[in-house]
N, C-alpha and C positions, 0 to 999 in steps of 0.2 A: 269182672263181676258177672255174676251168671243167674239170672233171675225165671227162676219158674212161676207164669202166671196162670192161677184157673179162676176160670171165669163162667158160671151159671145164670139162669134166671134172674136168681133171688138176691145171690149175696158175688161177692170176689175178694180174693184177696191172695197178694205176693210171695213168696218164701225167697230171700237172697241170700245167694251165698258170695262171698266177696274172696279174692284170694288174691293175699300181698304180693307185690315184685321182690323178689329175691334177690339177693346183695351182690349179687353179677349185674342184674338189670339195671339197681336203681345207684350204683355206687357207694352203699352203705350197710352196716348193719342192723340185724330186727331192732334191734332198741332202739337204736339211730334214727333209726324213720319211725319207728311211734313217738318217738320224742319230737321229731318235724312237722309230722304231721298233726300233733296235737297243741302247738306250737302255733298263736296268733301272728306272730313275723320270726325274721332271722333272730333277731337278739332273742326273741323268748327261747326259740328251738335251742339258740347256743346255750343257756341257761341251764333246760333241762339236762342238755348234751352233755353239761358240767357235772351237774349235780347227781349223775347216774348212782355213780359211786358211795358216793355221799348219804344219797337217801338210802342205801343198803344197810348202812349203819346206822341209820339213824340220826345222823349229825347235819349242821347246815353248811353251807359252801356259795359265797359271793364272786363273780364273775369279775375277775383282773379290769381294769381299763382298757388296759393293753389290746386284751381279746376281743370287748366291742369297738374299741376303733379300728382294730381290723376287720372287723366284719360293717362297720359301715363304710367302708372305703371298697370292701368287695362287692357290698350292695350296691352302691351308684352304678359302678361298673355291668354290672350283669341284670340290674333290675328292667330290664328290655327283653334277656335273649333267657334266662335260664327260665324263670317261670313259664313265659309262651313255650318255651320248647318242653319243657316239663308233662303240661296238659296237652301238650300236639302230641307227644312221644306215645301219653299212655293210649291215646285215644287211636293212633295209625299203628299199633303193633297188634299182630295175631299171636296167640300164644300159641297155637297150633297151627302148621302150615306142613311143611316138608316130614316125611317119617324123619322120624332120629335112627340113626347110626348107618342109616342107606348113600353112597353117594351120589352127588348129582352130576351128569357127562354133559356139554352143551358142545356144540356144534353149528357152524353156519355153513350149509348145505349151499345153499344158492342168492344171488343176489341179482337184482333187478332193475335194470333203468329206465326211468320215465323223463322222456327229453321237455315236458312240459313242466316236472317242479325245477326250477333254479336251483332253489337254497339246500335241498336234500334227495338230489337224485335218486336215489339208491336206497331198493326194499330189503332186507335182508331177510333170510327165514332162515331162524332157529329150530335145529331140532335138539330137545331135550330128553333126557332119557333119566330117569327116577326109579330103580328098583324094576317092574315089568310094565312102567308106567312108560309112552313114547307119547311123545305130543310136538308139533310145530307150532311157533308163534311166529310171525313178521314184525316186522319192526325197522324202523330209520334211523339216520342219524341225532335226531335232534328227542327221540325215545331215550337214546345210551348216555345223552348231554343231560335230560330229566332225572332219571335217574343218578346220575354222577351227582349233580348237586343238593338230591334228596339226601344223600348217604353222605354228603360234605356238613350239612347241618347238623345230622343225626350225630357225627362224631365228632361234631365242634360241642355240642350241647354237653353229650356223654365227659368231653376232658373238661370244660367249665365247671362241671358239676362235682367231676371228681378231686378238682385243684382247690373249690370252693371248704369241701371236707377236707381235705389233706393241710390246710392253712390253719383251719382251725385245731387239727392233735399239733400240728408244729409246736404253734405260738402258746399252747394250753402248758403242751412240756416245756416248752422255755423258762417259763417264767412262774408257772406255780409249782412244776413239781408233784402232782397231786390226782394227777389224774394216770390210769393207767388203761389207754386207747391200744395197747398192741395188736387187740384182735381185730380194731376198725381202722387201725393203718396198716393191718395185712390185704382187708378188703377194700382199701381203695388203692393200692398201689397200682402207678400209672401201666407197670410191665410185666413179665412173669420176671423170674428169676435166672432163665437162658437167657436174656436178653431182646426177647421176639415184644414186639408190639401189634397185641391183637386189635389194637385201633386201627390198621395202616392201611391206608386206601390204596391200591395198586394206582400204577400211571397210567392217565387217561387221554387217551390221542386227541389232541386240540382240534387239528386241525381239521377242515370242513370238507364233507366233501367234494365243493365244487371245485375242490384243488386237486381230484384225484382222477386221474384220468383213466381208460380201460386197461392198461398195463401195467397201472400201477394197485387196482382195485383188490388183486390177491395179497397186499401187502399190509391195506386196510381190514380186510375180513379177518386177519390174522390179532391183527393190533384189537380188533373188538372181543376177538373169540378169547384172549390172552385174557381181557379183561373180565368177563364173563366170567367166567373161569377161575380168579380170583377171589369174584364177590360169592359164589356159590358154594365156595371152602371156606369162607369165613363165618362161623355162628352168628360175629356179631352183626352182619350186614345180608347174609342170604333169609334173615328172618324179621326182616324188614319192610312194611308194609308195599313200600315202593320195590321192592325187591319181587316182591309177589304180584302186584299188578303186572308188572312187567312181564314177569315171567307166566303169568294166569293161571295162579295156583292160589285156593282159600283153604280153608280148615275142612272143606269136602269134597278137596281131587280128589283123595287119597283112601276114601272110606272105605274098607274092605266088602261093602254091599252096592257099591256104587261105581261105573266108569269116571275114566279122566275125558269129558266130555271139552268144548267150547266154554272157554270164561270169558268174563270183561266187565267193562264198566257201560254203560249204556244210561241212558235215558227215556223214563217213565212218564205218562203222560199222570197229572192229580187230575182228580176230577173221577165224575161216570163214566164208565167203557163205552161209548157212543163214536160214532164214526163223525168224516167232519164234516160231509155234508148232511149228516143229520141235525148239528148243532147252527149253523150256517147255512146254508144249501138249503133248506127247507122252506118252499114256496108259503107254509102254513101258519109258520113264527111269524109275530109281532118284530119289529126292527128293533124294540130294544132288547126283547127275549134272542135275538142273533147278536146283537154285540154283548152283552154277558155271557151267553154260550162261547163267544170267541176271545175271551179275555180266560175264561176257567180253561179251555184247549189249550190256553199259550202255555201256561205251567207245566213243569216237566220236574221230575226228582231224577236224583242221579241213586242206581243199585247195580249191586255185582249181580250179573246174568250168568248163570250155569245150566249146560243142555244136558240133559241124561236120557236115557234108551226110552224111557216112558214118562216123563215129565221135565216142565223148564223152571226151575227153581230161580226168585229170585232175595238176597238177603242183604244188609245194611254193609258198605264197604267197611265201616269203623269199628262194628262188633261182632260180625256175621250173625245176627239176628235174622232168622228166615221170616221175611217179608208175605213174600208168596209162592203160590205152586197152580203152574196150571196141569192137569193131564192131558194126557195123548187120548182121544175117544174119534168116533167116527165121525164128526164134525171138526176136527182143528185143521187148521187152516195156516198159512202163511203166506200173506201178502205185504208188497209194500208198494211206495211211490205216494205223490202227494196227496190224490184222492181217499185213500185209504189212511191214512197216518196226519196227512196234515204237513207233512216233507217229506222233500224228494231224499231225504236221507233217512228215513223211517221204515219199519217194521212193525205189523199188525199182527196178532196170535189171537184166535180165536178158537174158541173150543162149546161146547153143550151150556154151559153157565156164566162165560165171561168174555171178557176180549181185553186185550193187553197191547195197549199203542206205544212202541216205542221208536228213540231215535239215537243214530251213530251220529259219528261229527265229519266222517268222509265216507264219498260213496262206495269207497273199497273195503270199509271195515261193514257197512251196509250188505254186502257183497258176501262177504265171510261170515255174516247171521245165517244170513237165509240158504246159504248151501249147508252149514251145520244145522241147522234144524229141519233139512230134507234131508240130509242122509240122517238123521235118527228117525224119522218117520218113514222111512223107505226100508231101512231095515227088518231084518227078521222079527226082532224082540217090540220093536215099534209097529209092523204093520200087524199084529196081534191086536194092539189096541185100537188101530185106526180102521179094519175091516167090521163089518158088520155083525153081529154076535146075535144069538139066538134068546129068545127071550126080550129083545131091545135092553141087554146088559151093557154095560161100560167095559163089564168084566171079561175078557178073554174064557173059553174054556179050560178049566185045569184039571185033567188026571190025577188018579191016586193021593186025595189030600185030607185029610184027618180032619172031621166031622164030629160031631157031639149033640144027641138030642136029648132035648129038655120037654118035659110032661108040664110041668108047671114054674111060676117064675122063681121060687125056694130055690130049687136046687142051679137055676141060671145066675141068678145074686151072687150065690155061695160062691159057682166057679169064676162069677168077675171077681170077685174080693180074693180068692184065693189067685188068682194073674197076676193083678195089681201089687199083690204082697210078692208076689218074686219079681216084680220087674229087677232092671240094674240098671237101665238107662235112662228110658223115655215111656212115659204113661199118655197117650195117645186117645182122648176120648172124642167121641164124634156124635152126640145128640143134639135136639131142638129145644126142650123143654127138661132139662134133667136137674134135680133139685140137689144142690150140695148136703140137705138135709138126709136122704135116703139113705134106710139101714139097708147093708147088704145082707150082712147075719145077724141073726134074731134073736133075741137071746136074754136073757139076766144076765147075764156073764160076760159077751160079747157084742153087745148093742151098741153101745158106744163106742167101742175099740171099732166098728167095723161099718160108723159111720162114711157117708162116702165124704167130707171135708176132711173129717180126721183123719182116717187112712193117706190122705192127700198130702195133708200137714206132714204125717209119721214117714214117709216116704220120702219130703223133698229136704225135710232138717237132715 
């Protein structure tokens, strides 16, 4: 679902556009799932399910015995795992992640021992390779075991869901005769027609590895990279939300205006960008104005972190929803450690208008923030933004860039309404005070066409 919100002064309001799973996705056909989903429980769904037919003609059509007491026999069974996993499914998949038709190479370069963890010695770094995309990620054993068992549910849910419709054209054809499902028991059959099953989760090496000693450690790197490997040639599983943590890829590695920067998941402080000896620490507060200030510090949201050459974007792991954006200017900053963050596994960003406290969960992943967001400010394209600029701009200087001057605001109107009208993507507006009511052209004829709500509305339907 994809919701454009604008929001003024005076008035706001939504425009959504919502777009169905497709019958690869959900295990079924479009009428299938409008009849499901408008369907108070299983018996009503199977009802409509029946009656598709029926209603085409005109005629009525009662539902066998037969059929509901197998579908409340299938109910008991599954009223635990298909619905939870139903609403987890829609809600942890990207619909956009990796380009289409590009492949993905993985590789485990090098591996690490730390004699201080027991249970998962061993760091692995992946290097990934995506079209002219190269990026490293690290990772342990007990990452490749998370994963395994994410992608174990994901396609236990998928064959419950697709055995729960395949029961019901069975049992519909058995016994009444009357229904003619060929085209929703092509799309739910469990195989293709070669014989191949795109469910099939390759073998995943049990074993742990405090079992694996330095001799035998190239035999392990092989058994992970095999599997890897596997999951990133399968549609159904390389696009997989867990698939994409893993690998630290959202719906904006890949944007042809944009680097394959540092991804992850991390943790944001709620609350005012206030530092922690400002909220505590402060000789000045009252004792109970410090223990409020350090109950609002404790809260923390969890959001995907993404570094780019001039700004840290961060947006919702479940819809990529961009949360926030800090820029690069000649004040950001990056500190961490307890005084600054509030833990010693924290990171601070600060810049001209805000400050952004966040927190990892080890101090190596701690470790891997803050060199990636120095080398992008250290950078050419970065230290543009972060040196000092003439004028006290934000802005870097730019050569040779196309300008437009305006005598009066008529003909400045005119050319925002006539932008707006060819956007294709994203309408981008940045005022304090701007009234959705504002004509941009003026007119008998085009006054209200060229309202700024209505061109707004005309654009996002």
């Amino acid at each position: 679902q994809v919701t454009l919100s604008y929001q003024f002064a005076t008035c706001s309001f939504p425009v959504s556009v919502t777009r169905q799973r497709s019958s690869r996705e959900s295990g079924m056909t479009k009428s299938d799932s409008k009849s499901i989903q408008n369907g108070s429980s299983k018996e009503q769904a199977a009802t409509e399910l029946c009656d598709i037919p029926n209603k085409q003609n005109g005629g009525e059509f009662s539902v066998p015995g037969i059929i509901l007491d197998n579908i409340n026999g299938i109910k008991s069974k599954m009223e635990e795992n298909i619905n939870d996993f139903d609403s987890e499914r829609d809600s942890r998949e990207f619909d956009n992640g990796f380009m289409p038709g590009v492949p993905i190479e993985v590789k485990i370069t090098e591996v690490d021992r730390r004699l201080t963890r027991r249970l998962n010695p061993y760091l692995y770094s992946i290097q990934i390779k995506h079209g002219i995309y190269v990026w490293t990620v690290r990772r342990r054993y007990h990452h490749f075991w998370h994963l395994h068992r994410a992608l174990l549910l994901y396609r236990t849910g998928l064959q419950i869901n697709r055995k729960f419709h395949r029961d019901l054209v069975e049992h519909d054809k058995a016994n009444t005769k009357q229904l003619d499902c060929q085209s929703s028991n092509e799309s739910l059959s469990e195989t293709s027609d070669d014989g191949s099953n795109p469910l099939k989760l390759p073998r995943f090496p049990r074993r742990p590895d405090t079992l694996f000693t330095g001799d035998k450690i190239g035999l392990r790197m092989r058994q992970l990279e095999n599997y890897l490997r596997s999951i990133v040639n399968n549609d159904n599983f390389k696009n997989h939300l867990e698939t994409h943590f893993f690998l630290e890829v959202s719906e904006y590695s890949f944007h042809p205006w944009l680097i394959k920067g540092k991804e992850g998941v991390v943790s944001k402080r709620v609350g005012e960008d206030t530092t922690v000896e400002d909220n505590i620490l402060d000789p000045r507060c009252c004792h109970y104005t410090k223990w409020m200030s350090f109950f609002r510090w404790r809260k923390w949201k969890k959001i995907w972190l993404i570094v780019q050459e001039s700004f840290v974007m961060g947006i919702n792991p479940k819809n990529s929803e961009v949360r926030l954006v800090l820029l690069f200017d000649k004040d950001f900053t990056v500190t961490s450690g307890l005084k600054q963050t509030g833990s010693r596994k924290g990171v601070r960003l600060t810049n001209l208008t805000r400050g952004l406290n966040l927190k990892t969960w080890t101090n190596r992943k701690r470790l891997e923030w803050t060199q990636a967001l120095d080398a992008a400010i250290r950078n050419e394209y970065g230290q543009a933004f972060i040196r000092e600029t003439r004028f006290g701009s934000f802005s870097p200087v730019r050569n040779n860039q196309g300008v437009a001057w305006f005598v009066d605001g008529k003909n400045y109107m005119t050319a925002v309404a006539d932008v707006i009208e060819s956007a294709k993507e994203e309408i981008f507006i940045a005022d304090w005070w701007l009234s959705p009511e504002i004509y941009l052209k003026r007119g008998v004829l085009e006054q209200k066409k060229y309202r700024l709500d209505t061109l707004l509305k005309r654009k996002a339907a």
